[in-house]
N, C-alpha and C positions, 0 to 999 in steps of 0.2 A: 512451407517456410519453417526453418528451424527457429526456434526461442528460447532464448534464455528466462527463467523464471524466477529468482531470489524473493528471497520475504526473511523478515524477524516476524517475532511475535511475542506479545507478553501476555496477552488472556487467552489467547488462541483463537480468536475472529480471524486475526490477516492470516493466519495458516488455514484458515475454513475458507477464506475469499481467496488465496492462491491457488488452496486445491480446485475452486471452482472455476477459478480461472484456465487451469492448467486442461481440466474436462472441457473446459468451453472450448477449447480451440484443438485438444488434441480432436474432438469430434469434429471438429469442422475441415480436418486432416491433416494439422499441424504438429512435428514434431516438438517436442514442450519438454528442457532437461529443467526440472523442479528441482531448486536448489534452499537448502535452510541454512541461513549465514551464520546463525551460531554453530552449525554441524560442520559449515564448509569454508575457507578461508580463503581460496583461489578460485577462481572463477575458471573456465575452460575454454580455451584457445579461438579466439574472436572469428576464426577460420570454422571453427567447428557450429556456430549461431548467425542467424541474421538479422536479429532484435532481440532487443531486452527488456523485460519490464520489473523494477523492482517496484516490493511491496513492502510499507513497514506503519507503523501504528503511531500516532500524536501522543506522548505522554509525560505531561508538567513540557509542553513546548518545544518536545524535541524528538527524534526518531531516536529507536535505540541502539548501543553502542554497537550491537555487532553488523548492522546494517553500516551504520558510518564505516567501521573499519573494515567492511568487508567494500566498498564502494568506495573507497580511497586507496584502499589495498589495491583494487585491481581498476582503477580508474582509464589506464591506457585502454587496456581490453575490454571494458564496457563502451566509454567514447570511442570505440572504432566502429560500433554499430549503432541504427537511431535506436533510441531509448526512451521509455518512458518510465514514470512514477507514479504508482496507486497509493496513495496518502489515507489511512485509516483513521478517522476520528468520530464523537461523538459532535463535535460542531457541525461535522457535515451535515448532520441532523439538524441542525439550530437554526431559528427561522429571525435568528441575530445576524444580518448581512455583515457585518462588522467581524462577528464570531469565525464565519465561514471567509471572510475574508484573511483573517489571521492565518489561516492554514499554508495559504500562498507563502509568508511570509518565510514561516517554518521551513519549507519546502525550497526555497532562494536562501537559507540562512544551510539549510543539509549542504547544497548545490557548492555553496562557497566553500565549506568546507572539506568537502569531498572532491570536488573537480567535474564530479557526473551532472551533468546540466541536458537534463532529459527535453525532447522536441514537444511530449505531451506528458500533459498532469490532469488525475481523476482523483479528485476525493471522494473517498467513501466513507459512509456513517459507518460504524460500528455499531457493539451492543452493549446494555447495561447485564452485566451476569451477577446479577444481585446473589444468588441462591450460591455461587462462588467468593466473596468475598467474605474479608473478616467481617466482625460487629462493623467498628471503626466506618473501611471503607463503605459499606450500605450504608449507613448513617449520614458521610459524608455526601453519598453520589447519591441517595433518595433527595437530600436537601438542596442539590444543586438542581436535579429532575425538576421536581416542585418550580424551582425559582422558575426555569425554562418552561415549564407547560407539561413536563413530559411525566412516563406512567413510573408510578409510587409504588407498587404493587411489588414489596420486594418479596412474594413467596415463589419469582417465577423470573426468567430472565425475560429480556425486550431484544430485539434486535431490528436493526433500522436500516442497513444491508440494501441500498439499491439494485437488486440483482440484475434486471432490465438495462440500466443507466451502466451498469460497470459493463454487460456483457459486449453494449453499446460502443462503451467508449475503446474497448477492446479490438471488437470488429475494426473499426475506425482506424486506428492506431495500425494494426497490422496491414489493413488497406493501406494507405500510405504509407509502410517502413521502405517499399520497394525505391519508389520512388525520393526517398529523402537518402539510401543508402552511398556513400560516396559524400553526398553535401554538409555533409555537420563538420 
């Protein structure tokens, strides 16, 4: 199966879960064209792919801008094929059903705005890259760790990466694109 593959990224987790998404399936014999939406604006002829998945990161509530524009940009030619959406956050992590419920919300609020309204959605945790940010953000994101349960420990990043659960939901997904192709 051909696949379309797009991701943004802003700490660079969804570009480390893209590329391992792109290895997981080119190994399993799948042609995989790995696309970075800030690098790339047009997507590639819906004739040339037979699913799509994009990937993009939760941050202050929203996916970032060049995923939106780049999935509104070429909204015809993604909705011609089934599609799905890897959703990157630290709530995926959060044992707050509430927290992890909001992600959906996000994900239906891109959907609207975009036009791409993908057949499957996988949230995935991301990671604290403590030992990358300024003072400021550790400060902020140790405090909010804390409040949630999670590791303090900023001499060292955390990552929380269901690598299993994503490769899962992956299989999955590609297993039935055959069959949903034509019905969306």
């Amino acid at each position: 199966m051909r696949i379309l593959l797009t991701y943004a990224t802003i700490e660079g987790q969804t570009r480390k879960i893209a590329n391992h998404v792109a290895e997981h399936l080119s190994g399993g014999g799948h042609d995989v064209h790995l696309i970075d939406a800030l690098e790339v604006k047009t997507a590639p002829e819906a004739e040339s792919f037979d699913a799509v998945i994009l990937l993009a990161p939760v941050h202050i509530g929203t996916f970032p801008a060049p995923m939106r524009h780049f999935a509104k940009a070429n909204v015809e030619t993604l909705m011609a094929r089934p599609g799905a959406f890897i959703s990157v956050s630290l709530a995926a992590a959060s044992a707050n059903k509430d927290e992890v419920a909001e992600i959906g919300d996000y994900v239906e609020k891109f959907s609207k705005e975009t036009g791409f309204w993908p057949v499957a959605i996988h949230n995935a945790a991301g990671a604290l890259k403590f030992t990358e940010y300024d003072f400021f953000r550790r400060w902020m994101l140790k405090r909010i760790a804390e409040k949630e349960g999670g590791p303090t420990d900023t001499s060292r990043d955390h990552e929380f990466t269901d690598w299993d659960a994503l490769d899962a939901f992956v299989d999955g997904f590609v297993a039935q694109a055959p069959d949903l192709a034509g019905k969306i």
